[in-house]
C-alpha positions in Angstrom: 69.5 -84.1 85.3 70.6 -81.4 83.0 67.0 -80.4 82.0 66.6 -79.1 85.3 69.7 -77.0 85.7 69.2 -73.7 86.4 71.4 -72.4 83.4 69.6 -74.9 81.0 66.2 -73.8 81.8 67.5 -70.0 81.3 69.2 -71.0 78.2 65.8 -72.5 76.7 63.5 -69.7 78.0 65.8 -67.2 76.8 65.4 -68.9 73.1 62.1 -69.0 73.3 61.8 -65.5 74.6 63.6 -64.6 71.4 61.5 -66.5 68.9 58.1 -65.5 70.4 56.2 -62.8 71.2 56.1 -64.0 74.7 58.6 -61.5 76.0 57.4 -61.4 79.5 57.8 -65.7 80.0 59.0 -66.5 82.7 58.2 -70.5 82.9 56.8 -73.0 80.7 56.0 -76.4 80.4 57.7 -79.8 79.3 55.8 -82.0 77.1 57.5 -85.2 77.8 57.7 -87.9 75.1 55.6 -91.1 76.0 59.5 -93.5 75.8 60.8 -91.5 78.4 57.5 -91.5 80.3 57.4 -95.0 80.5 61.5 -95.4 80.9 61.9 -92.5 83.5 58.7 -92.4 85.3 58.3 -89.0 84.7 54.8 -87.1 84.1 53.5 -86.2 80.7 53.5 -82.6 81.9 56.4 -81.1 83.8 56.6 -77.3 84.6 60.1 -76.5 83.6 62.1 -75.0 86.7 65.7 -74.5 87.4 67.6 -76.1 90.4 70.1 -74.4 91.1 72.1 -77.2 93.0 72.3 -79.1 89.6 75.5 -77.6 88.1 77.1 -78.2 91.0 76.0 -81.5 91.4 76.5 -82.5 87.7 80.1 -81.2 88.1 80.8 -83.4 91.6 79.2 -86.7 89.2 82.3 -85.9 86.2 84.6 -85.3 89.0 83.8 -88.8 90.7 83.5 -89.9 87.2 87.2 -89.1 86.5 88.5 -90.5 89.7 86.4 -93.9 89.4 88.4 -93.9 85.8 91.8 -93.1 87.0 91.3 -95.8 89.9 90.5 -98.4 87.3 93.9 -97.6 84.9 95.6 -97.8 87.8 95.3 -101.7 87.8 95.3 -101.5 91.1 93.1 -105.2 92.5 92.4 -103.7 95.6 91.6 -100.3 95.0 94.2 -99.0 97.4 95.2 -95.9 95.4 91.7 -94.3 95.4 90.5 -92.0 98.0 
């Protein structure tokens, strides 16, 4: 999920913009290794684009996360003190 968030695909094009000569790139594409092809079902070739509902996203999964957690150490059997 977090190789499609908007602020990790401006953090890699920005790095690359630095080490290249390609100051004017403004997208490029993921070469995706043949494991996680066959794992994720993704494509060899992906163009790399940012969502930006990813960070928000990614921070409502931690915060669920967290409260699945909390519910757990509660050692509550019946899951009454989660909301």
């Amino acid at each position: 999920m977090a190789i499609h968030s908007s602020d990790t695909v401006d953090l890699a094009l920005n790095m690359i913009r630095e080490n290249s000569d390609s100051k004017g790139l403004d997208g490029a594409i993921l070469i995706n290794d043949r494991d996680d092809i066959d794992v994720e079902g993704r494509d060899h070739e992906e163009f790399l684009q940012g969502d930006p509902r990813i960070p928000s996203a990614m921070k409502d999964l931690r915060n669920l996360i967290g409260q699945l957690l909390e519910a757990d150490s509660s050692g509550s059997a019946d899951g009454e003190d989660f909301e």
